[in-house]
C-alpha positions as semicolon CSV with decimal commas, in nm:
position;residue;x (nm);y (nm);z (nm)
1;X;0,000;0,000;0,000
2;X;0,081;0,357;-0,046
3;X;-0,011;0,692;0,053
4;X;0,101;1,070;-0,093
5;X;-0,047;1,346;0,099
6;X;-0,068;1,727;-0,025
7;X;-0,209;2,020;-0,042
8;X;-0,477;2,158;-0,289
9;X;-0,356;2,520;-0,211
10;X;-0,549;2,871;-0,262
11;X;-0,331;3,132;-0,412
12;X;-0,352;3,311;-0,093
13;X;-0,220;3,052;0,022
14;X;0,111;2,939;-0,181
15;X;0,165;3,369;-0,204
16;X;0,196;3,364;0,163
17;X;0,396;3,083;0,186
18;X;0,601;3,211;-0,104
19;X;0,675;3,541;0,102
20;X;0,713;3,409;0,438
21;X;0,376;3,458;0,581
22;X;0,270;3,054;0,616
23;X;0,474;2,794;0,690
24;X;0,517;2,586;0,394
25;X;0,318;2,241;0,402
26;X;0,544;2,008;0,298
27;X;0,387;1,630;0,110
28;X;0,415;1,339;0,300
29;X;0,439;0,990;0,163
30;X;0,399;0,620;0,341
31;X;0,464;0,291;0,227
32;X;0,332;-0,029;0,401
33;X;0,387;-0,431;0,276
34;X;0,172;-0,700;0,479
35;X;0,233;-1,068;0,532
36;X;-0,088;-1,220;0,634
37;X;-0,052;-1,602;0,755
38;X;-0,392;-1,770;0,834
39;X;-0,364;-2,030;1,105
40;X;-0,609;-2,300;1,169
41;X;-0,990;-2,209;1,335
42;X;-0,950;-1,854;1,100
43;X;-0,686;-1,727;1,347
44;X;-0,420;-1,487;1,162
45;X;-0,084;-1,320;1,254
46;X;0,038;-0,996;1,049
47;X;0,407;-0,912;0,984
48;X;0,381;-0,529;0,870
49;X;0,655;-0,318;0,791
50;X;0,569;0,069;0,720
51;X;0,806;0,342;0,640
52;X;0,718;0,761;0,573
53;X;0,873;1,085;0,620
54;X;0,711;1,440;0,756
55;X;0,351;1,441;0,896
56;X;0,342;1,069;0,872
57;X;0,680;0,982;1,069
58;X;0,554;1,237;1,317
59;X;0,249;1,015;1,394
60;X;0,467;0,750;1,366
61;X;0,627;0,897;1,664
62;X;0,373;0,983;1,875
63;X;0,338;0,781;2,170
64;X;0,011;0,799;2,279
65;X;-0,162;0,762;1,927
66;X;0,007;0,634;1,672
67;X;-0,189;0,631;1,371
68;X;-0,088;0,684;1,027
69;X;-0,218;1,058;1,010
70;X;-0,141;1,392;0,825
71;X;-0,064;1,632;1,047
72;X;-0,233;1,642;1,396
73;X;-0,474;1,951;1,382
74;X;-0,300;2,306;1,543
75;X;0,057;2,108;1,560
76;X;0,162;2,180;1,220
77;X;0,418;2,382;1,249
78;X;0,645;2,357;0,917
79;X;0,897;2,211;1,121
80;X;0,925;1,898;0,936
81;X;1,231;1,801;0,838
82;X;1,399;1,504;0,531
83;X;1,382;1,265;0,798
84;X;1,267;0,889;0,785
85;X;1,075;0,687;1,016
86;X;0,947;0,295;0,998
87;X;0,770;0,053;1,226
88;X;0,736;-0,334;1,206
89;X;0,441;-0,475;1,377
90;X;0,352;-0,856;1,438
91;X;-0,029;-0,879;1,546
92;X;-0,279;-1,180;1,530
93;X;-0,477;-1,452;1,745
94;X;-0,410;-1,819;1,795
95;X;-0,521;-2,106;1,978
96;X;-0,326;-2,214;2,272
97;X;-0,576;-2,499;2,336
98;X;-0,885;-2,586;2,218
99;X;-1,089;-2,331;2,492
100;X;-0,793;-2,080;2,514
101;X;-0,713;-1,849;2,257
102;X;-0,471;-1,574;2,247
103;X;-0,397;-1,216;2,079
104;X;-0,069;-1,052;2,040
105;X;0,070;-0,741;1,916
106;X;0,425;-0,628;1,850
107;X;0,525;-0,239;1,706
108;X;0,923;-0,161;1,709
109;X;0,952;0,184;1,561
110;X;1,262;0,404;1,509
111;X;1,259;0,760;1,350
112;X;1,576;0,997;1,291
113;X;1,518;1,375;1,240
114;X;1,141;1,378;1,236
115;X;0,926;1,643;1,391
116;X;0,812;1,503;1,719
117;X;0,468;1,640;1,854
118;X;0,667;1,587;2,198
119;X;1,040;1,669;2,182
120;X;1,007;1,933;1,847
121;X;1,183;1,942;1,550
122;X;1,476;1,700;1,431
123;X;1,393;1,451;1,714
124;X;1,527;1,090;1,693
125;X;1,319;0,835;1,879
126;X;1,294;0,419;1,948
127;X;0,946;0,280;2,065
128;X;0,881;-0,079;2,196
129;X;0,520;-0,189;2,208
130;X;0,373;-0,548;2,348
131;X;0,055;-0,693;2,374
132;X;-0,126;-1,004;2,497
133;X;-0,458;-1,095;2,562
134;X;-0,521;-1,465;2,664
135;X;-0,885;-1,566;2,702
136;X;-1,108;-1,842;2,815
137;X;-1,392;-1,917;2,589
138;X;-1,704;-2,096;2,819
139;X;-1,893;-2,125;2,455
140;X;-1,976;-1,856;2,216
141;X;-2,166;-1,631;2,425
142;X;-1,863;-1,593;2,658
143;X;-1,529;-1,541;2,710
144;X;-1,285;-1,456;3,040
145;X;-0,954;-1,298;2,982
146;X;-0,620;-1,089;3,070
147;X;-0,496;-0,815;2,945
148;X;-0,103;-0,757;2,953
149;X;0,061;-0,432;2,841
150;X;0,367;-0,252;2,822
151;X;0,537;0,040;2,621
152;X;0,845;0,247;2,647
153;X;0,995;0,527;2,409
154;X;1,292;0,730;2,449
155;X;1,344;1,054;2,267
156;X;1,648;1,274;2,185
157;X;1,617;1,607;2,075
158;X;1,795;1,824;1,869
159;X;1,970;1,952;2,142
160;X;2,084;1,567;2,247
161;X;1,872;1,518;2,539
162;X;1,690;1,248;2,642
163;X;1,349;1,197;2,718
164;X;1,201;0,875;2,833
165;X;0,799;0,763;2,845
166;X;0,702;0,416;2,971
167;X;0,437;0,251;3,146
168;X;0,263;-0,051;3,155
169;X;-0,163;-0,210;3,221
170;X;-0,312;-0,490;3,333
171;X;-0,684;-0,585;3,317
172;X;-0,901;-0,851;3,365
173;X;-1,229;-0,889;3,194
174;X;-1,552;-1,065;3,116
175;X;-1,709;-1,054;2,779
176;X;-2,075;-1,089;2,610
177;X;-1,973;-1,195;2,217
178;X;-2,091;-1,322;1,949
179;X;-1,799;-1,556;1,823
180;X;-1,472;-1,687;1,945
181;X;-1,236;-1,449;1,803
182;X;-1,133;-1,201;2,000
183;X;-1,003;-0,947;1,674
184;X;-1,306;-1,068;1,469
185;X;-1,616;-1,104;1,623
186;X;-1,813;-0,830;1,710
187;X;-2,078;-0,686;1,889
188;X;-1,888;-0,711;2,207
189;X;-1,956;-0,612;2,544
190;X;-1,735;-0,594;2,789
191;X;-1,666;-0,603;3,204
192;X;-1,347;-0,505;3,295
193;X;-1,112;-0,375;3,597
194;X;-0,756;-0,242;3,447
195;X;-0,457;-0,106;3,647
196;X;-0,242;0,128;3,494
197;X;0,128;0,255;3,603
198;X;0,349;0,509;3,488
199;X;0,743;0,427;3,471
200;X;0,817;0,728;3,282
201;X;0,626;1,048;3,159
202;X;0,961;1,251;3,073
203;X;0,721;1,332;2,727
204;X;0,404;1,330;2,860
205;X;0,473;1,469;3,232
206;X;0,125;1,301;3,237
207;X;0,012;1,235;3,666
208;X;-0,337;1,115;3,743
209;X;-0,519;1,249;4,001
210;X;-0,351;1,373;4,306
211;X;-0,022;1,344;4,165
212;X;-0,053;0,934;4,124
213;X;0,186;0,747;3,885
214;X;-0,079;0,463;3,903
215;X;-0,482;0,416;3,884
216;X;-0,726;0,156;3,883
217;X;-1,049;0,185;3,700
218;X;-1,391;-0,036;3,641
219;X;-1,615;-0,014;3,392
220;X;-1,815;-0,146;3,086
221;X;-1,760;-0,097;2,703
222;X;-1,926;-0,165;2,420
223;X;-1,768;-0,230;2,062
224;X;-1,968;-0,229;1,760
225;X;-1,877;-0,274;1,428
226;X;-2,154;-0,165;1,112
């Protein structure tokens, strides 16, 4: 797959950026190849590698939602630079046993002089994602699981410091499903309880309430696909 991203400019606008006035928006491109292996009872497991420059490597980089988007709103600031960033990702379900099933998810990504919507301009950064999410399934109606989580991402700035954001989650839940799968079956409701604890928030300098590194929270969620 591939994606080139650019501006249908006004003549306002490429005068003022001509002049001075407006940053210049530079194109962005992305490139993505997929290896899909299908493993018996339809489980899957992806191998993706992805690689973009400006706007893109900036999502790329961003810890807390990294999606493959142009630009993120008021944080375009022309800063972007030739830079480079790419990601691999491994991601699928198995079967562990026949009432046990599994899903994983792996993202390595590594950028040099991107625009970071964190550290600024010409930022270098390294991000280590992992996922799993074992589950019990009673029948089809029903399913009992874990939830294991952990990320940390270290940025250097122009300037050669080092900034460091890490944390990790656990949660345990009960679902209402329609279907075994866990990545492909949905209406889904779900009970949970999750636990949440900050290593790191040199990026962030994210606290919850009262100044906690950590939280626990209950709730119910609903996922619907149409």
């Amino acid at each position: 797959m591939g994606k080139y991203a650019f501006a249908n400019k006004t003549d306002d606008q490429q005068t003022n950026e001509d002049n001075g006035s407006f940053f210049k928006l530079k194109d962005a491109w992305m490139t993505t190849a997929i290896v899909r292996q299908e493993l018996p009872r339809d489980a899957f497991n992806e191998f993706t590698l992805q690689v973009a420059n400006n706007s893109y490597a900036s999502s790329f980089s961003n810890f807390s939602g990294a999606s493959n988007s142009m630009a993120a709103g008021r944080y375009y600031y022309g800063d972007h630079s030739d830079g480079i960033a790419w990601r691999l990702i491994s991601q699928g379900e198995l079967y562990l046993a026949d009432k046990i099933i599994m899903a994983n998810a792996l993202v390595w990504s590594h950028g040099e002089d991107v625009y970071s919507y964190e550290s600024g301009a010409h930022s270098d950064f390294n991000s280590l994602r992992a996922v799993i999410r074992p589950a019990w399934i009673w029948d089809t109606w029903n399913q009992t699981g874990v939830e294991l989580s952990w990320f940390a991402q270290k940025n250097k700035t122009e300037q050669g410091i080092d900034l460091k954001e890490s944390g990790y989650k656990t949660t345990l839940y009960h679902a209402l499903k329609v279907g075994p799968s866990l990545l492909g079956s949905r209406p889904e409701i779900r009970f949970y309880g999750t636990y949440l604890n900050i290593v790191d928030n040199e990026l962030s300098q994210f606290k919850f309430n009262d100044d906690s590194k950590n939280e626990f929270m209950a709730g119910v969620q609903a996922e619907v696909w149409w």
